[in-house]
N, C-alpha and C positions, 0 to 999 in steps of 0.2 A: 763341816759336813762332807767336804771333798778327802776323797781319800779313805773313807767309812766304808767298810763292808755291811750289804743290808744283813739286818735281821734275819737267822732262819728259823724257819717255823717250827713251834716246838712239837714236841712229839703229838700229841691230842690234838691238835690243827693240823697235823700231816696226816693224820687218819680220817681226820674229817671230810679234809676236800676229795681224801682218796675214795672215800666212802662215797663223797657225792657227785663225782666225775662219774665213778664207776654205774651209779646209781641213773647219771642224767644219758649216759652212751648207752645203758642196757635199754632205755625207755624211748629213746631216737631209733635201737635199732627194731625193737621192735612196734612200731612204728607201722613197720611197713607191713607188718601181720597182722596189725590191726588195732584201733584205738584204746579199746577195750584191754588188750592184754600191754599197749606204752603203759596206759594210766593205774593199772594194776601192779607192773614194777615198779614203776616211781612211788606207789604207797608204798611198797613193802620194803622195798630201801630207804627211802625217808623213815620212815616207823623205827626200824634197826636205828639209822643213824641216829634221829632225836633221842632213843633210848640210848645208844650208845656216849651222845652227847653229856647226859644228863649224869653217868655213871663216870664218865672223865671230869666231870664237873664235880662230883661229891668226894671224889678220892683226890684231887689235888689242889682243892677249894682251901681246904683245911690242913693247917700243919701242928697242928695244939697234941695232939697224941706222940708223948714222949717213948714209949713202950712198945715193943713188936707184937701184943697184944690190941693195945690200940689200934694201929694199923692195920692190922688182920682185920679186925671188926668191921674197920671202916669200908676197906674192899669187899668183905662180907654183903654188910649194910647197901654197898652200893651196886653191886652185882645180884643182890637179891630187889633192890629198887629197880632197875634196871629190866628185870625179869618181868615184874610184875606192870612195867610201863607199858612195854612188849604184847604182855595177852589183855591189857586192858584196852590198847592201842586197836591190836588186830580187832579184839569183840567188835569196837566200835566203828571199824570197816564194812566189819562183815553183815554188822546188823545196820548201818547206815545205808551203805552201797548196795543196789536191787544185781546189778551185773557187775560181777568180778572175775577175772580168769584168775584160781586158784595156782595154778603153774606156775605161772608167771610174776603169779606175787611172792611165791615163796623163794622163784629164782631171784627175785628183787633182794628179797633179807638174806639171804646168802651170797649174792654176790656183793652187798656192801660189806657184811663180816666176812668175805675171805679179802675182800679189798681193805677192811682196816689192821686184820690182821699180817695182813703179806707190809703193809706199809711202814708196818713197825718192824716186823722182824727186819726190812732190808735195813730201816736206821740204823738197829739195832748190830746188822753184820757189817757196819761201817766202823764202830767204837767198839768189835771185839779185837780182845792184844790178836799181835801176831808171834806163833812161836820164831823163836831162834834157836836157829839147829848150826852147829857148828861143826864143822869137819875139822876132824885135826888127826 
């Protein structure tokens, strides 16, 4: 075990925690405006993130699809479950919870999808080639 580089985290766990870092700092800061609108972002970034969980879960769960057909489907299938987690999720907020600040939970689900999106693109500018340009 000496001498091991740790494990890094693959791409869908690097979205994750980014998602929920981003998710638990937007709800500390606002905090200070008021309780009402922390526990309002923390729904609506958790909601994103468990939807989004669930849709990295369906598309890399399963590798049985031999065809780029399959696979299309499957991201289909999961991005459409995904959706549908999303406005069954919010309903159930909206009609459980008497006080919500509306603002605030929407900057919640947007700031975890621009947090799990930005997390990937930076992986992702780590493992693009670099050109080689040669002067001669």
């Amino acid at each position: 075990m000496l001498g091991m580089k740790p494990r890094a985290l693959s791409t869908v766990k690097r979205a994750l925690v980014a998602q929920l870092c981003i998710t638990i700092a937007l709800a500390l800061a606002l905090i200070f405006y008021g309780r009402t609108a922390a526990y309002s972002a923390l729904l609506g970034g958790m909601i994103y993130t468990i939807a989004n969980v669930y849709a990295g879960w369906r598309i890399f769960s399963r590798k049985q699809n031999d065809s780029v057909h399959g696979e299309l489907y499957n991201f289909y299938r999961a991005e459409f479950g995904k959706l549908l987690m999303i406005g069954a999720l919010c309903a159930a907020t909206f009609a459980s919870i008497k006080v919500i600040n509306v603002i605030a939970f929407v900057g919640g689900c947007v700031a975890a999808m621009i947090a799990g999106v930005v997390s990937v693109s930076l992986e992702q500018a780590n493992y693009a080639p670099r050109s080689k340009s040669r002067r001669t």
